[in-house]
SEKESE-772733 format. One record per residue: residue in one letter; x, y, z of N, C-alpha, C in turn. Coordinates in pm, whole numbers, padded with zeros to 5 digits, always signed. Example, Ala and Ser with C-alpha at 12.3 -4.5 7.8 and 13.67 -1.06 7.14 Angstrom:
BEGIN
A+01319-00569+00780+01230-00450+00780+01320-00330+00780 S+01285-00225+00708+01367-00106+00714+01290+00003+00787 
***
This chain:
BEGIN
X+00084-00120+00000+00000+00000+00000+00088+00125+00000 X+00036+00203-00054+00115+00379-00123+00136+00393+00042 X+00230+00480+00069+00196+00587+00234+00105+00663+00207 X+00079+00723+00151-00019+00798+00111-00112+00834-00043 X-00187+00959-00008-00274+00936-00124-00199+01004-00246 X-00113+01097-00228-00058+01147-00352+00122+01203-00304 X+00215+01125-00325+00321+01136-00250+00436+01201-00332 X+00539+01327-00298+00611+01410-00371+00736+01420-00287 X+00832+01361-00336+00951+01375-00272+01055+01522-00351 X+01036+01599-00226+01118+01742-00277+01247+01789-00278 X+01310+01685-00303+01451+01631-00293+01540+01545-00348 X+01492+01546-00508+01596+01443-00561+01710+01480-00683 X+01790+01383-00655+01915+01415-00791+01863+01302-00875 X+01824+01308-00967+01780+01248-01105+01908+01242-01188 X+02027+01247-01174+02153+01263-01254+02257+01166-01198 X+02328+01079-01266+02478+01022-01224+02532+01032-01315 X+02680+01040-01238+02846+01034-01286+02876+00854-01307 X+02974+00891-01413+03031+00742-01448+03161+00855-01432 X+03242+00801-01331+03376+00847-01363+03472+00736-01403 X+03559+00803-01484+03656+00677-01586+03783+00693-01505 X+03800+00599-01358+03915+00648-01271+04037+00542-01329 X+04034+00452-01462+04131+00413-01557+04238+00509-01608 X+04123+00615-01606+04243+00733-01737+04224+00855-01672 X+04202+00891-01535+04201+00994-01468+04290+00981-01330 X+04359+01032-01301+04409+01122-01212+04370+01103-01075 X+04245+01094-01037+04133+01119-00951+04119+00953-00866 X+04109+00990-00729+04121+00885-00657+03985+00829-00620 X+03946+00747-00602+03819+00664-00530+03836+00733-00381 X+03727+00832-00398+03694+00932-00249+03600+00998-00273 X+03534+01044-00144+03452+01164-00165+03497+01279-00199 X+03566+01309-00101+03632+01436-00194+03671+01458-00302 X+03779+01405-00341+03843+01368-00446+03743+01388-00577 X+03615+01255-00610+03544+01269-00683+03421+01382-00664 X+03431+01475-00579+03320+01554-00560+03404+01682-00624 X+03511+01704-00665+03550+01789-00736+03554+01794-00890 X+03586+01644-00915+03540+01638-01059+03413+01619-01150 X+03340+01573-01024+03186+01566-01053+03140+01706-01073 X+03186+01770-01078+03143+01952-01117+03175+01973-01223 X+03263+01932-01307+03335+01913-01429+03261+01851-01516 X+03210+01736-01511+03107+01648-01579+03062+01716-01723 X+03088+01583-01820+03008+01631-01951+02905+01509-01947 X+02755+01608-02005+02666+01519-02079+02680+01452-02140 X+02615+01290-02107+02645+01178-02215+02658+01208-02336 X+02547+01252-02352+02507+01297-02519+02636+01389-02621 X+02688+01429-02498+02808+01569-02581+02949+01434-02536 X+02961+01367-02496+03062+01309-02418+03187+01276-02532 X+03295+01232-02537+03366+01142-02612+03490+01042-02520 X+03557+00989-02607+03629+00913-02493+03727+00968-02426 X+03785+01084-02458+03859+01212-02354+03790+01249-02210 X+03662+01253-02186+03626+01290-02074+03647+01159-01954 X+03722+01235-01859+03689+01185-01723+03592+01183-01675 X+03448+01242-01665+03345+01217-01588+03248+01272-01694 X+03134+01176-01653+03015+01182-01723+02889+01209-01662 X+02807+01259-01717+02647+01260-01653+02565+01172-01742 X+02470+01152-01732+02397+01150-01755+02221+01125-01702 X+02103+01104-01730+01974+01081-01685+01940+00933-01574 X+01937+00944-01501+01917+00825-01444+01767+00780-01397 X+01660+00807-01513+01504+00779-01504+01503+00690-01484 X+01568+00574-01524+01465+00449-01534+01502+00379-01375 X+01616+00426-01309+01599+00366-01149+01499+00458-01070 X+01517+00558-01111+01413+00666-01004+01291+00583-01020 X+01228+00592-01165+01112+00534-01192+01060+00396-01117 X+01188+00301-01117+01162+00174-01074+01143+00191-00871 X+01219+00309-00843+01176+00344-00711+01056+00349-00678 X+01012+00492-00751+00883+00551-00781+00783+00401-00758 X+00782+00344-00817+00670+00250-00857+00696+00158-00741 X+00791+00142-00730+00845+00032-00584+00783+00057-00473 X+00790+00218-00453+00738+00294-00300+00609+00374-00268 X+00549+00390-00435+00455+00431-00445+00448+00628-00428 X+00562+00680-00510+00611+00812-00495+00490+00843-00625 X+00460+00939-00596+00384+00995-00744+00468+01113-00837 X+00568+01161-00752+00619+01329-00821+00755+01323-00724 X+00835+01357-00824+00994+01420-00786+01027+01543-00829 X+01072+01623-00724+01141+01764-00771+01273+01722-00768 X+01311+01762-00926+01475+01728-00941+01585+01839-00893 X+01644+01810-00857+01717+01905-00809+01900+01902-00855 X+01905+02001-00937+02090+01996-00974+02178+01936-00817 X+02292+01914-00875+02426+01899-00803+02546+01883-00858 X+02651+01905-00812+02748+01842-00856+02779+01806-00969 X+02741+01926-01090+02765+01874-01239+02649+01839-01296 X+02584+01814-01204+02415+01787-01315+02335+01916-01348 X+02295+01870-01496+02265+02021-01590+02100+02004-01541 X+02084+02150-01576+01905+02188-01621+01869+02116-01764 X+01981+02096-01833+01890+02074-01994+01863+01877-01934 X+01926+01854-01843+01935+01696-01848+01766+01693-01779 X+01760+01702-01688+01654+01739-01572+01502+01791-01712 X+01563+01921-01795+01411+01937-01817+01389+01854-01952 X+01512+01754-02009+01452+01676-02069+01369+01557-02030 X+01396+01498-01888+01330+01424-01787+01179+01452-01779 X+01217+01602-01738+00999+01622-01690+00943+01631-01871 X+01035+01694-01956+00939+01696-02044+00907+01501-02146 X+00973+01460-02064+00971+01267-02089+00844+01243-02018 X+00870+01284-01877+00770+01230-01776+00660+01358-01674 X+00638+01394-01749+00539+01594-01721+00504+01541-01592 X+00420+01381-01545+00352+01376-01462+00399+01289-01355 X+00520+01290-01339+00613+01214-01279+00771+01304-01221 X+00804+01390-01257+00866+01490-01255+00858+01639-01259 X+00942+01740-01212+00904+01882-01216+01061+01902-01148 X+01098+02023-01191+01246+02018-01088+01262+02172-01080 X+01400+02207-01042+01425+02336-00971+01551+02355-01064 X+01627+02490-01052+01676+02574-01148+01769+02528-01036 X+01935+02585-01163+02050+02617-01038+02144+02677-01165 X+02244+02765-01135+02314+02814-01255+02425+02722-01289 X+02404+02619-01338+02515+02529-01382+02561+02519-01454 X+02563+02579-01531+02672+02621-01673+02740+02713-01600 X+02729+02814-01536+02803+02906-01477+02930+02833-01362 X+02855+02776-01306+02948+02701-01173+03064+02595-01278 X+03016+02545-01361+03084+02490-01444+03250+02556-01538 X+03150+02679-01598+03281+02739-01643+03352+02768-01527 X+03325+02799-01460+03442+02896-01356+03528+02743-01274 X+03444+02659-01269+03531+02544-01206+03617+02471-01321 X+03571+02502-01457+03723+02428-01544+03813+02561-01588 X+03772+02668-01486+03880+02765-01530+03842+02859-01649 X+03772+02854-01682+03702+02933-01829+03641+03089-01821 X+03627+03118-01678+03536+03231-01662+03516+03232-01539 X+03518+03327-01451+03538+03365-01327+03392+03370-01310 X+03390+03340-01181+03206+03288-01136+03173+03445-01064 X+03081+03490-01064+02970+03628-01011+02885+03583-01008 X+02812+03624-00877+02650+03636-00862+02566+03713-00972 X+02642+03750-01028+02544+03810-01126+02519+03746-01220 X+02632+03683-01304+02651+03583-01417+02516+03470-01329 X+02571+03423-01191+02469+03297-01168+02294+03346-01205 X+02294+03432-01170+02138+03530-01162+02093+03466-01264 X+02199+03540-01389+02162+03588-01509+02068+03435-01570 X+02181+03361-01518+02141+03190-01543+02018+03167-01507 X+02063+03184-01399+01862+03132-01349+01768+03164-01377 X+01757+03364-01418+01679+03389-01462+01603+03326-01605 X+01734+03290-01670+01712+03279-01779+01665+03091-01831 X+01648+03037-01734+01632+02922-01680+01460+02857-01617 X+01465+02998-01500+01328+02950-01507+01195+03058-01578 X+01256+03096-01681+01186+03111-01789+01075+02988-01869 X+01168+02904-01836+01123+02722-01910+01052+02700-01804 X+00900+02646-01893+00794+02586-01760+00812+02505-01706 X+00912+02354-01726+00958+02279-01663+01004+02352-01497 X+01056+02438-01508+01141+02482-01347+01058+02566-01249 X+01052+02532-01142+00967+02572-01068+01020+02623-00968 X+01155+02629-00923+01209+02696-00790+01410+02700-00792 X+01435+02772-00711+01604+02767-00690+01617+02640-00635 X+01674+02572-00655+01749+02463-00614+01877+02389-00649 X+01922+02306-00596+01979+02321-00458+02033+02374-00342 X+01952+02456-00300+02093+02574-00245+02071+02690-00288 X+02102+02775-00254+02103+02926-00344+02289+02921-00389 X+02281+03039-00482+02397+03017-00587+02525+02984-00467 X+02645+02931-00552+02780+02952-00437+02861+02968-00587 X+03004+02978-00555+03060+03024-00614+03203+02855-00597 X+03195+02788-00674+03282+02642-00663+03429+02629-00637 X+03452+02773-00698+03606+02791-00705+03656+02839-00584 X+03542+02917-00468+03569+02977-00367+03655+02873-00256 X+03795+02946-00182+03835+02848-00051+03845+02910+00034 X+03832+03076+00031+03829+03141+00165+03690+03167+00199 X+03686+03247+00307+03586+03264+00383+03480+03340+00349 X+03345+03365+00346+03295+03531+00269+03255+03553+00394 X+03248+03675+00428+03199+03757+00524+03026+03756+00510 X+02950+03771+00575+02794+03748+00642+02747+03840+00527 X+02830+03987+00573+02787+04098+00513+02746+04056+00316 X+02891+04071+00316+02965+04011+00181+02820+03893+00116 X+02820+03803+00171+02698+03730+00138+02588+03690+00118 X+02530+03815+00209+02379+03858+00271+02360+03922+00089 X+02444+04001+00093+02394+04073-00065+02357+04001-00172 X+02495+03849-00161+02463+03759-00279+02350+03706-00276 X+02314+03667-00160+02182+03611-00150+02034+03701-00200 X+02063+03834-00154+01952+03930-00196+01947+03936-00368 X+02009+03864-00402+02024+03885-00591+01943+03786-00665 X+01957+03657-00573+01938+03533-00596+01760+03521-00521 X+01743+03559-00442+01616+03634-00359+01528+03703-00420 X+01584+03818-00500+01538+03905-00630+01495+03845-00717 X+01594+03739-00795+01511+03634-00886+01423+03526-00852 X+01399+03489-00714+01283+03418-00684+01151+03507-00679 X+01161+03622-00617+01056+03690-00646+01046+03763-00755 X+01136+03778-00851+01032+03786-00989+00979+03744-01075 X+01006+03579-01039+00996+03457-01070+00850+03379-00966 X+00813+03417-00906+00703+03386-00800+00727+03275-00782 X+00893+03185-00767+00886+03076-00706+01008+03086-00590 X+01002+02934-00518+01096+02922-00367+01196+02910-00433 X+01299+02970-00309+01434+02910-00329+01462+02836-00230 X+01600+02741-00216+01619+02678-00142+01731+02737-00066 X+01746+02679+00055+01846+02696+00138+01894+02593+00190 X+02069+02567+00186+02123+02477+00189+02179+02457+00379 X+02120+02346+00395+02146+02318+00559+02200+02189+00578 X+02278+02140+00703+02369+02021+00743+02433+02029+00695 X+02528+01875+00721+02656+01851+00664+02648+01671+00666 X+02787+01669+00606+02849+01516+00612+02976+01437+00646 X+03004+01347+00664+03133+01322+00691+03262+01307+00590 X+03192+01245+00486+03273+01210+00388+03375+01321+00315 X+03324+01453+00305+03417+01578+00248+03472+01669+00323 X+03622+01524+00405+03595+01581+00512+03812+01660+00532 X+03864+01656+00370+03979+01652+00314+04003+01730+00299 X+03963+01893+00290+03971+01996+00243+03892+02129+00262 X+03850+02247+00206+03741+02318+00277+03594+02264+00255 X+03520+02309+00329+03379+02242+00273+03325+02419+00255 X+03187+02345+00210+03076+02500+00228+03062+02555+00331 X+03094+02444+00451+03033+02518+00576+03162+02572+00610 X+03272+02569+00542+03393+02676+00627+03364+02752+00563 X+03321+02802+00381+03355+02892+00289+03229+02984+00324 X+03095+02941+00356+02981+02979+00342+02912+02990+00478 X+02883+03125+00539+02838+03116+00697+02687+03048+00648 X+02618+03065+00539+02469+03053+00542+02438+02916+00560 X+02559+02871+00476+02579+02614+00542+02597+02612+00628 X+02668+02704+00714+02706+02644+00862+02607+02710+00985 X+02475+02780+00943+02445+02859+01065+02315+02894+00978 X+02183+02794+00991+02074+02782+00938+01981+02978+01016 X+02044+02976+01108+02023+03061+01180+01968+03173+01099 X+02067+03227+01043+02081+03330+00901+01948+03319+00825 X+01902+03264+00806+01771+03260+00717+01711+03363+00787 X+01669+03375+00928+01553+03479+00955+01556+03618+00898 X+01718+03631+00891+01718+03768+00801+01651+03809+00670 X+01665+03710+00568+01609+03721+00439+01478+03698+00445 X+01425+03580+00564+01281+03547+00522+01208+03658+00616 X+01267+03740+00657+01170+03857+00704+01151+03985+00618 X+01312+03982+00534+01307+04076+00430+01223+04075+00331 X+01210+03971+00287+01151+03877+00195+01066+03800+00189 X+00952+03869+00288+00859+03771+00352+00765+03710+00233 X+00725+03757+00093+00669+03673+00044+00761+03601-00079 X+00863+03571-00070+00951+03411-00119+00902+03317+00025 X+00900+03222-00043+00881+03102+00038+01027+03018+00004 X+01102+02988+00097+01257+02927+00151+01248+02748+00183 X+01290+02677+00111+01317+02529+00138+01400+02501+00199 X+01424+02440+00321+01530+02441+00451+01601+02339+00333 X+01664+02263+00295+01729+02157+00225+01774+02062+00350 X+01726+01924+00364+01754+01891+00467+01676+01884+00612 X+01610+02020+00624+01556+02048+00733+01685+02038+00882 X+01786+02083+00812+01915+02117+00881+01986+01948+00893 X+01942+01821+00894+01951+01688+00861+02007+01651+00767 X+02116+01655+00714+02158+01608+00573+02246+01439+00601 X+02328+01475+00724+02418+01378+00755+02476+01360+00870 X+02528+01270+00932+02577+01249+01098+02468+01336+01196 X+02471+01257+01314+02374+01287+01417+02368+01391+01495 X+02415+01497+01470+02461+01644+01551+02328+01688+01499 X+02251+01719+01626+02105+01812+01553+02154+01956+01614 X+02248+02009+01602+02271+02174+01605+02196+02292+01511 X+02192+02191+01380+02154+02284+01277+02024+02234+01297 X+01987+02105+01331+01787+02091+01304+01754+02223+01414 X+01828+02212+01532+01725+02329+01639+01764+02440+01545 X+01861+02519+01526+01859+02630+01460+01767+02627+01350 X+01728+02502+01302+01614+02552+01158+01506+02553+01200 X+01477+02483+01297+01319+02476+01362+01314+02625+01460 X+01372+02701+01449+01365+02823+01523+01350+02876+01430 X+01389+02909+01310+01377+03006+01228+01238+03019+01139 X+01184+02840+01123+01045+02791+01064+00973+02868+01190 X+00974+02824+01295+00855+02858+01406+00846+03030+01416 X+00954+03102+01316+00937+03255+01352+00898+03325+01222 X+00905+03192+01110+00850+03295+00967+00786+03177+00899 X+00666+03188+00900+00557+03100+00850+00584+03068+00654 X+00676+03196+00600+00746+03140+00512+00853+03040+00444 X+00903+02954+00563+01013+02875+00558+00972+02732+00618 X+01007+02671+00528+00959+02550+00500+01082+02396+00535 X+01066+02287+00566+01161+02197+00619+01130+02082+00558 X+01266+02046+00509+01232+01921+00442+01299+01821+00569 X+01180+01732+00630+01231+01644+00693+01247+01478+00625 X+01258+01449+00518+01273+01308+00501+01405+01237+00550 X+01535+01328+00574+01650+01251+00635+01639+01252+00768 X+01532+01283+00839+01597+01274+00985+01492+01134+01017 X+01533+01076+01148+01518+00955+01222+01390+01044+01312 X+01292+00895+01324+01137+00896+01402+01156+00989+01483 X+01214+00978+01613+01239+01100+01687+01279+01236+01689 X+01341+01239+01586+01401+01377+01562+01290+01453+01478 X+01154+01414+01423+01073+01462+01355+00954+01506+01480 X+01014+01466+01577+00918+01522+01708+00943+01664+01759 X+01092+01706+01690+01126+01882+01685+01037+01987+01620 X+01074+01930+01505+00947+02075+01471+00807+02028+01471 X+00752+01846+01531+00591+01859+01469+00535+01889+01609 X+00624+01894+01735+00563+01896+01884+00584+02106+01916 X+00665+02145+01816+00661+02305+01837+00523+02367+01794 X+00433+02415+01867+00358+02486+01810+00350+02602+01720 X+00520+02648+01709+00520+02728+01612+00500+02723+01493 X+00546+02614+01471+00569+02552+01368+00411+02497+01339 X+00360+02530+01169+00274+02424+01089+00289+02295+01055 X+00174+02240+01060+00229+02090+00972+00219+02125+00814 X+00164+02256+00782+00196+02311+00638+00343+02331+00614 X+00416+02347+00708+00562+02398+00703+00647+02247+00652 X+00595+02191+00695+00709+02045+00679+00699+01983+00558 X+00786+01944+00479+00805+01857+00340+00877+01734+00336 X+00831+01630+00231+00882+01473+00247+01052+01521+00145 X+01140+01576+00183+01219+01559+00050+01359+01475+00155 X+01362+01387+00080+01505+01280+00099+01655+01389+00026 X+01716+01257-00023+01833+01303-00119+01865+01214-00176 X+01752+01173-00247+01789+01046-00302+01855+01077-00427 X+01948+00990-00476+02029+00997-00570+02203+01032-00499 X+02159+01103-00376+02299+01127-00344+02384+00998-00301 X+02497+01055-00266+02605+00884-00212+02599+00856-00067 X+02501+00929+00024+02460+00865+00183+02441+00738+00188 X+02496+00650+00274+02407+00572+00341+02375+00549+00460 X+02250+00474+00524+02211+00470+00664+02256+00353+00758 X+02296+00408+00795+02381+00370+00984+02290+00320+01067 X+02281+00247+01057+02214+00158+01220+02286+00156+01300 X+02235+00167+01435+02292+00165+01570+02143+00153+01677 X+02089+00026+01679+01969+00023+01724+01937+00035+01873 X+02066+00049+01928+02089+00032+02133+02110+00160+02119 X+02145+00281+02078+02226+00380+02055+02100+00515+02025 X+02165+00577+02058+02078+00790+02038+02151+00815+01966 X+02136+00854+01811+02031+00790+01785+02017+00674+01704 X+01917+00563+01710+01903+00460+01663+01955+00418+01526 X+01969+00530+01434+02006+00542+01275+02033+00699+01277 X+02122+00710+01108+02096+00846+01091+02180+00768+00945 X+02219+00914+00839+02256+00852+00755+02384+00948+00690 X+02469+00979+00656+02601+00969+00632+02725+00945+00507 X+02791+00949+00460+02897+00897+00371+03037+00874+00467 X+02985+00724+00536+03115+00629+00620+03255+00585+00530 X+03338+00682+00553+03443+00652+00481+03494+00516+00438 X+03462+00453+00597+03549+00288+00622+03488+00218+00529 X+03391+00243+00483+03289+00160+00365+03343+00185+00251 X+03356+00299+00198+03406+00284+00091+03308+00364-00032 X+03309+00433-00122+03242+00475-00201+03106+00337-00229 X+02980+00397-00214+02867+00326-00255+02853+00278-00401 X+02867+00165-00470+02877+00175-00599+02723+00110-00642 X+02641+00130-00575+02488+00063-00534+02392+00179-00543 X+02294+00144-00577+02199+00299-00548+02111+00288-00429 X+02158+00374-00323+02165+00386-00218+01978+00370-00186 X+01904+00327-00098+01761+00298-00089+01727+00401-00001 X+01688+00530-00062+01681+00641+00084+01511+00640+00114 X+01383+00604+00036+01305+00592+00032+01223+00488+00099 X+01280+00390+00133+01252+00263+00195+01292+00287+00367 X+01433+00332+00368+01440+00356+00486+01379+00524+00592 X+01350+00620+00503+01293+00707+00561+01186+00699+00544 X+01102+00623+00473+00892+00579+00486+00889+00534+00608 X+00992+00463+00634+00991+00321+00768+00995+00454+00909 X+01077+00502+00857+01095+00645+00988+00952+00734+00994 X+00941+00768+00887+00789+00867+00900+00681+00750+00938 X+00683+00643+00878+00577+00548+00953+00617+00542+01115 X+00690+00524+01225+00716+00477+01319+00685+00624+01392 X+00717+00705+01348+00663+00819+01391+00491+00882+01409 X+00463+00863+01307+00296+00843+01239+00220+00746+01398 X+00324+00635+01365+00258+00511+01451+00283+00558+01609 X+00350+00630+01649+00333+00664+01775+00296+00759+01784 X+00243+00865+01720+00192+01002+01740+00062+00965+01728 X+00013+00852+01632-00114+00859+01607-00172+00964+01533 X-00116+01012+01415-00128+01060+01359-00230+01051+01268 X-00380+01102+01245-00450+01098+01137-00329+01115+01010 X-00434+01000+00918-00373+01014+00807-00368+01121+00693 X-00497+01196+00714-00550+01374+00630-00434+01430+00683 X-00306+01468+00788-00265+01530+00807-00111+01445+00810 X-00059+01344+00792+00023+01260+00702+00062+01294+00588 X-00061+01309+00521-00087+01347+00377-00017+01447+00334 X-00056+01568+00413-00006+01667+00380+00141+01685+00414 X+00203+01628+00468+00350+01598+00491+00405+01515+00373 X+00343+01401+00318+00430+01337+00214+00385+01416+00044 X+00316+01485+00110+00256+01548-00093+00153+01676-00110 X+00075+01706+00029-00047+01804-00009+00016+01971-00037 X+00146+01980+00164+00223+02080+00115+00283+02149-00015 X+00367+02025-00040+00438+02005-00183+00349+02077-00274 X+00236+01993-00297+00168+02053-00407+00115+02192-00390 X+00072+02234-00281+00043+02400-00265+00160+02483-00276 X+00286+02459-00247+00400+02575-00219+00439+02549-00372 X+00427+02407-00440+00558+02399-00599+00397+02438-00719 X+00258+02455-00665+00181+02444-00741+00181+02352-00853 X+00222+02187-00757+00190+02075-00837+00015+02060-00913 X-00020+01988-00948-00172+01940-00951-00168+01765-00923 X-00242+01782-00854-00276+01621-00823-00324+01571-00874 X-00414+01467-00905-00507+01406-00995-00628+01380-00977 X-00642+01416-00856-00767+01436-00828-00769+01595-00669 X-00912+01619-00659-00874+01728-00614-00983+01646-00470 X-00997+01762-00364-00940+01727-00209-00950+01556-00146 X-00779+01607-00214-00706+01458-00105-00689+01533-00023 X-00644+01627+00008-00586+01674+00110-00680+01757+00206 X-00625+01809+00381-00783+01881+00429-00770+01999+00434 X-00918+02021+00392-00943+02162+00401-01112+02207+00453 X-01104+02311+00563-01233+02319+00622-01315+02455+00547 X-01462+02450+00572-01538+02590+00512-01531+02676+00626 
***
C-alpha cells in the first residue's frame, strides 16, 4: 500500500556520474570525486577524452517511484548535473517529474577555469532558466561560487543572496536553502567553512523577514548527515518565527521529527517529504544507541557503488513516527505530498485529497 494518497519527494538528484578512474588522475573518495563531478560532460556531448560523465538516471528513479509508491519528484541539480538533463526528464515524464533551477553552466565554467564565477553571471542563469515551464524553484541551495576556498563575510553574502532572492521573487517561485553537513568531504574546505549561510541555518531569519513573500526550502531540514542536531534546532527556530520557511524532513530519524511537529510554532503546512535520493549517503544503524540510525557517507565503507535505498528507509521512519503520534492520516498526507503541491503548485489528480475546512 502507497503511504499515502498522492506522495512528492522534494529532494531528488535524477543525474549520475560514471567516472573513468582508468584514465584519470582522480582517486576513489569523496572528496576527491566531488570535485570532478562539477566538471562532468553530458552523455550525449561526451567522447572518450572525458573523465566524468552525466547523464539521466530515469529508469531507477522510476523503478523506485513505482516500488514505493512516490507519485512526483522535484529534481534538483548537483554536482555537475545540468538543467537541460533534468528538463529533458519532466518533459519525458510531465507527470512524474518537475524540478528546480541552479546556474550550472556558470558554476561549471568557472570550475574548469574558463570564466570567473559572479553572482550576477549565476542570476543571469537562473533567470534565464526559469523562464522554461519545466522549473519551478532555486534549487539546490542558493547560488555559491565552486572555485571559492576562503571565507565570505555574512555581510559580503547577505547581498549575494539578496540577488538570488530578487530572482525568486520575480519569478514567483521558492528558493532553497542549503542546511547540514556530512562526513565524507571531510579533506579539504567544505561549504560550511567557505559559506556562513551552510554552517548557521540561523541566518535565514534575516532574508525570510526581508523577503517575507519568497517562500525558503530548509534543504535537509538542517539533517543532511551524521547525528549532531545543532543545525535541526537552529532551523526549527527560524520555521517557528516565519511562517514562510519551509523543512524538508525526510533525512531525519522517528524522533528527531518530534522537533518541529511537537513546536507549536511551527505548521504541519511547514514540513516537506524531500530525501536526497540519488545522493552517495548511506544509513547507519545503531539500534541500542541515540540515535538509533541516521545517515552519512562512512568513509570505512568505501564509495557506494549501489543505489543507495533512501526511500525505503525514511517511509519506515515517518511510519514509526505516524505510529506513535497517532497521527491521522489527512494530516500525514499533507507531509508526504499536499504541502508540496500547494508551495511547488503541483496538480494532483484528483482534487481534495488533502484537508481543508469551510
Amino acid at each position: 500500500m502507497k503511504p499515502g494518497r498522492f506522495v512528492v519527494d522534494t529532494h531528488v538528484h535524477g543525474q549520475r556520474h560514471a567516472v573513468r578512474l582508468e584514465q584519470s588522475a582522480t582517486e576513489a573518495g569523496y572528496e576527491s570525486i566531488s570535485h570532478v563531478m562539477r566538471t562532468a560532460t553530458p552523455a550525449d556531448e561526451a567522447s572518450d577524452d572525458d573523465d566524468v560523465i552525466v547523464y539521466p538516471n530515469t529508469d531507477r528513479i522510476i523503478h523506485d517511484m513505482d516500488s514505493y509508491g512516490v507519485d512526483r519528484c522535484v529534481l534538483l541539480p548537483g554536482f555537475g548535473m545540468t538543467n537541460e538533463i533534468h528538463q529533458e526528464m519532466v518533459q519525458e515524464y510531465p507527470e512524474r517529474f518537475t524540478a528546480m533551477a541552479s546556474p550550472v553552466q556558470t558554476d561549471k565554467a568557472a570550475a574548469r577555469g574558463e570564466e570567473e564565477w559572479t553572482i550576477e553571471r549565476a542570476c543571469e542563469e537562473l533567470d534565464e532558466v526559469l523562464q522554461e515551464e519545466e522549473f519551478i524553484g532555486i534549487g539546490e541551495s542558493a547560488p555559491t561560487d565552486p572555485t571559492r576556498n576562503e571565507r565570505i563575510e555574512w555581510s559580503e553574502r547577505r547581498d549575494e543572496l539578496r540577488q538570488a532572492f530578487e530572482v525568486a521573487d520575480a519569478h514567483n517561485v521558492p528558493i532553497s536553502w542549503h542546511s547540514g553537513t556530512v562526513s565524507g568531504y571531510s579533506d579539504g574546505k567544505s561549504s560550511l567553512d567557505v559559506y556562513p549561510d551552510w554552517e548557521d541555518p540561523s541566518l535565514i531569519s534575516e532574508l525570510a523577514a526581508e523577503y517575507d513573500n519568497v517562500d525558503i526550502i530548509v534543504n535537509h531540514g538542517g539533517m543532511q548527515g551524521t547525528w549532531h542536531e545543532d543545525t535541526v534546532d537552529a532551523a526549527c527556530k527560524v520555521a517557528a518565527r516565519h511562517d514562510n520557511v519551509y523543512l524538508e524532513i525526510g533525512l531525519y530519524w522517528a524522533d528527531l521529527i518530534q522537533k518541529p511537529f511537537n513546536d507549536p510554532s511551527i505548521d504541519i503546512s511547514q514540513l516537506l517529504w524531500g530525501t536526497d535520493w540519488g545522493a552517495s549517503m548511506v544509513a547507519h544503524s545503531q539500534p541500542t544507541k541515540d540515535p538509533p540510525m541516521y545517515w552519512d557517507q562512512i568513509q570505512s565503507r568505501g564509495l557506494p557503488a549501489h543505489q543507495p535505498d533512501y526511500w525505503g528507509t525514511s517511509i519506515r521512519q515517518l511510519k514509526k513516527f505516524v505510529w506513535d503520534e497517532e497521527l491521522p492520516q489527512d494530516e500525514f498526507n499533507l507531509i508526504l505530498g499536499g504541502n508540496a503541491c500547494r508551495l511547488l503548485d503541483i496538480e494532483p489528480p484528483e482534487t481534495r485529497l488533502f484537508p481543508e475546512y469551510l
